[in-house]
C-alpha positions as CSV (number, residue, x, y, z in Angstrom):
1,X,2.5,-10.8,-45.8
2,X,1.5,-14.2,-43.7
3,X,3.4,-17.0,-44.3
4,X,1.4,-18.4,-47.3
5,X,2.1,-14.9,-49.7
6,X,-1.3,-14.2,-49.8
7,X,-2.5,-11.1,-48.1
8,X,-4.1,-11.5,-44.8
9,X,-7.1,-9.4,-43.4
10,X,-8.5,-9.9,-40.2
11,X,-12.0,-8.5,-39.7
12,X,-14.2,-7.9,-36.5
13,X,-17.8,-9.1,-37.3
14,X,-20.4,-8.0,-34.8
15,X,-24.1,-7.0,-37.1
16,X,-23.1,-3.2,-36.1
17,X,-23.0,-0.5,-39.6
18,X,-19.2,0.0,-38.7
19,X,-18.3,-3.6,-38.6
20,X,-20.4,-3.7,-42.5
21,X,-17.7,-0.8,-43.5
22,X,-14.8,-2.6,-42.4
23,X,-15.9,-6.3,-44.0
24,X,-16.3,-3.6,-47.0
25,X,-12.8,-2.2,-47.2
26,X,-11.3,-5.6,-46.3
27,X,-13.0,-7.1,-49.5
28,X,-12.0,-4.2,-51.6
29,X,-8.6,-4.7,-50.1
30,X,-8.4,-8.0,-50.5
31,X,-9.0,-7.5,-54.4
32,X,-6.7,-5.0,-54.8
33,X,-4.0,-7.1,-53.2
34,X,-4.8,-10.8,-53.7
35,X,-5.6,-11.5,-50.7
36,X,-8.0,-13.1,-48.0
37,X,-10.5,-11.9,-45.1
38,X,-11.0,-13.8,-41.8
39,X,-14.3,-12.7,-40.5
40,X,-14.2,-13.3,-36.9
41,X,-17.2,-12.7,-34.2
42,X,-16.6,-12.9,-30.8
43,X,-19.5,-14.1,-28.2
44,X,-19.2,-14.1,-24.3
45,X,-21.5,-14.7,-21.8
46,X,-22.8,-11.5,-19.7
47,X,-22.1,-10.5,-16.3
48,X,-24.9,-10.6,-14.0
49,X,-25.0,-10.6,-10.7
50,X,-28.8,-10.7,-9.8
51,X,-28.7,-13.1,-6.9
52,X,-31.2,-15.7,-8.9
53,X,-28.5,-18.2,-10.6
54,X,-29.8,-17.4,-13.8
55,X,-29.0,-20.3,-16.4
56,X,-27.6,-19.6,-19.8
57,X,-27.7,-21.4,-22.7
58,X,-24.1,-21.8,-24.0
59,X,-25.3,-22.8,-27.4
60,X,-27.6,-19.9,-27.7
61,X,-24.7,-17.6,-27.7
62,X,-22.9,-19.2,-30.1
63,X,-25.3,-19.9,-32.5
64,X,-26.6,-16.1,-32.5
65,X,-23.0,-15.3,-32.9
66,X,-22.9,-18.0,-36.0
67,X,-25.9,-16.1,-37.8
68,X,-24.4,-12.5,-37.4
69,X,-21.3,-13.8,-39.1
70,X,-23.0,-16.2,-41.4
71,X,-25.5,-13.3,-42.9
72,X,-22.4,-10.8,-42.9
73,X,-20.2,-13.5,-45.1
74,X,-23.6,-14.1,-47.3
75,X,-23.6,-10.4,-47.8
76,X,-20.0,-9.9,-49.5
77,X,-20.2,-13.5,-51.2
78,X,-19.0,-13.8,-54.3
79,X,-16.6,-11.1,-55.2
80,X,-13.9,-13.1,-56.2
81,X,-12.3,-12.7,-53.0
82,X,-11.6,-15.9,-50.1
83,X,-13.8,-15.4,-47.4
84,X,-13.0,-17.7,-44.3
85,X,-15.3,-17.4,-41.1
86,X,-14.6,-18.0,-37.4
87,X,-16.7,-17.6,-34.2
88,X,-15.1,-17.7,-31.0
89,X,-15.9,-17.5,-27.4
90,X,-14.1,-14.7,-25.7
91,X,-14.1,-11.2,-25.3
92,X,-14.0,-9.1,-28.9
93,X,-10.7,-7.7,-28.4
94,X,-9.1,-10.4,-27.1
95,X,-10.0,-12.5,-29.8
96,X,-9.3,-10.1,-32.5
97,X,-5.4,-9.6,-30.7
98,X,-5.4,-13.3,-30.7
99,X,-6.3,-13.6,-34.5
100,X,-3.9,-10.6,-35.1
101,X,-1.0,-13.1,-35.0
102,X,-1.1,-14.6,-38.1
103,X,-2.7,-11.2,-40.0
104,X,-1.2,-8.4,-42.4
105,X,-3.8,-5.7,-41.0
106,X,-7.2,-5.9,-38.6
107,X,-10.2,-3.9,-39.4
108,X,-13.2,-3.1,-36.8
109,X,-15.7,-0.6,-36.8
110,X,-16.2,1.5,-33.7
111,X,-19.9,1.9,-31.8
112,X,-18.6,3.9,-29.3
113,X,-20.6,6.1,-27.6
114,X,-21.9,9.3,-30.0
115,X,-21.5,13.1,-29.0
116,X,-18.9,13.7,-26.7
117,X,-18.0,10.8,-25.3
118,X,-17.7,9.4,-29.2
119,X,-14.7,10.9,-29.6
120,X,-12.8,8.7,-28.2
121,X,-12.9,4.8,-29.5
122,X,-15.0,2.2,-27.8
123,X,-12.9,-0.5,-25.4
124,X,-12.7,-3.3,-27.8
125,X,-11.1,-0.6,-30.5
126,X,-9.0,0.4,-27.9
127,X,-7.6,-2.6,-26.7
128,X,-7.3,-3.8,-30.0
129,X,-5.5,-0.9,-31.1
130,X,-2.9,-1.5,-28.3
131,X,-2.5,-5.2,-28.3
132,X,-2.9,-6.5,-31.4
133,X,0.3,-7.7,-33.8
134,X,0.0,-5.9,-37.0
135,X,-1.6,-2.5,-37.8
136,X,-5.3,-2.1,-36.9
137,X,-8.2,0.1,-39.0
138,X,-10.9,1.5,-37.2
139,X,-14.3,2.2,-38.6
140,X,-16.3,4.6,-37.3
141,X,-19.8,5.8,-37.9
142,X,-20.4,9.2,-40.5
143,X,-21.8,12.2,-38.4
């Protein structure tokens, strides 16, 4: 357990079905232990290199990343369970290792790719997997 003696879940938040079946479990979880959920989505701008000097808007990103976590958290509200949100600019699984510091367990769901290329995890499960600080859960879709 994290410093404070309640239960600490970390949980990747990215709109995708398999990040809605880990913000599940870590609710359920978070019951059955007294604990807490950090939601946390990750934005970061996009690599292009198409010669124009294409402008991005830097609040854009941020603010869709704020509605996928801010309709995700409305969708598990009140079931009795803390709920804290954060939205950060970096990579997912950096930011997920990052928030792994302070967490009892880290749960993502896994896109990856589908047929045979979906059986291995996708790279943010991946790094995650390897870097973060506490164990790590990985979600992935039914077939």
């Amino acid at each position: 357990m994290t410093g404070n003696g309640k239960y600490r879940i970390v949980v990747g938040v990215d709109g995708s079905a398999e990040s809605r079946a880990a913000m599940d479990w870590a609710v359920e979880e978070a019951k059955l232990r007294d604990g807490r959920v950090l939601a946390v989505t990750a934005w970061n701008f996009p690599y292009l290199s198409n010669g124009f000097g294409q402008a991005w808007s830097y609040e854009g990103f941020e603010t869709d990343a704020q509605a996928i976590l801010d309709e995700e958290r409305a969708r598990v509200l009140d079931q009795g369970v803390e709920i804290t949100g954060r939205v950060a600019q970096g990579s997912p699984a950096s930011v997920l290792v990052e928030a792994s510091r302070d967490a009892d367990v880290v749960a993502i769901g896994s896109r990856g790719l589908g047929g045979f290329a979906g059986l291995v995890l996708g790279s943010t499960s991946t790094q995650t997997v390897h870097h973060a600080h506490c164990p790590v859960l990985v979600f992935r879709e039914h077939s």
